[in-house]
C-alpha positions, 0 to 999 in steps of 0.5 A, a space after each residue: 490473470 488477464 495476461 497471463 495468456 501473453 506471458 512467456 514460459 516460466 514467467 513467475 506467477 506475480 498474483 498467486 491465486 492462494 495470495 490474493 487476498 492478503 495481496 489486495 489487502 496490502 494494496 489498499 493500505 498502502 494507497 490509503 495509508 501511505 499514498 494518501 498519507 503523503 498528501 494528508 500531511 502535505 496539505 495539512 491544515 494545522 499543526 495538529 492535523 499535520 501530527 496526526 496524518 503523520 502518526 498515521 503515515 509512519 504506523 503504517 510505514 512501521 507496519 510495512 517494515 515489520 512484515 
């Protein structure tokens, strides 16, 4: 992209035009899933809350897995 211009030959194409958009969809699960998810759990507020931000963190960490 953007720096594509400073890379040297043969560099691997590390955000593949074709990719993009199952690449950013990835990102943003990850950061809203797992990034957040850690916090979410974290600073739970109860019992119930902490249950339900790691049933959220873990189906995403599984869904990651199976790729």
């Amino acid at each position: 992209t953007e720096w594509t211009a400073h890379h040297r030959d043969g560099a691997p194409q590390l955000y593949p035009e074709p990719l993009r958009d199952e690449i950013d969809e990835v990102a943003q699960r990850i950061y809203t899933e797992v990034n957040n998810g850690v916090y979410r759990c974290g600073f739970a507020g109860s019992q119930r809350a902490y249950e339900k931000a790691y049933d959220r963190l873990f189906t995403a960490l599984d869904w990651l897995s199976d790729r």
